[in-house]
Steps between C-alpha positions, in 0.01 A plus 500: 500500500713354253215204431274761504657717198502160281154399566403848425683537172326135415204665504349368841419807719485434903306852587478372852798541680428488868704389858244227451575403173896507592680218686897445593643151460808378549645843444325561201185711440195352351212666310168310510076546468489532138106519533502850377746453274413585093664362209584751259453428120599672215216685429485647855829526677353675804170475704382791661444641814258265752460249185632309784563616822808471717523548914472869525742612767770392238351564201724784334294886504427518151285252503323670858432765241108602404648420128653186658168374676331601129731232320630793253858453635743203340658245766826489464859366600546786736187492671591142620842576598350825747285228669833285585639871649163560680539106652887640575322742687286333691736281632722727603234692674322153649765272634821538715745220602304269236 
């Protein structure tokens, strides 16, 4: 999550974070499919709500919100990082013994 953080604070936002879009290598964890991923400028830090659309089993319940769905509510740091614990959760819940 670490990589994560400083892509984030360099202004390219992932907004897809998915078991899909999550690998493990060589005991390190690896963040890829930046399709869906926005560069933010200046001007306009933020995109908004299904601007671009992440996998929505993960995608953090804000953004599931009517206002969400209606773009009126500001992506942000935190909505990425509920998506890595809804991905935690689906793990957990999925797979046993690996």
């Amino acid at each position: 999550m670490l990589g994560h953080y400083i892509l984030w604070k360099g202004g390219i936002q992932h907004g897809d974070i998915s078991v899909s879009n999550l690998m493990h290598r060589n005991g390190t964890g690896v963040l890829n499919d930046f399709d869906l991923a926005r560069l933010a400028t200046p001007d306009n830090p933020y995109h908004r709500g299904y601007d671009r659309t992440g996998t929505t089993p993960f995608l953090a319940l804000e953004l599931l919100t009517p206002d969400g769905q209606g773009g009126k509510v500001e992506r942000r740091y935190r909505h990425d990082l509920e998506s890595f614990f809804w991905v935690l959760a689906w793990i957990t819940a999925c797979y046993d013994n690996g």
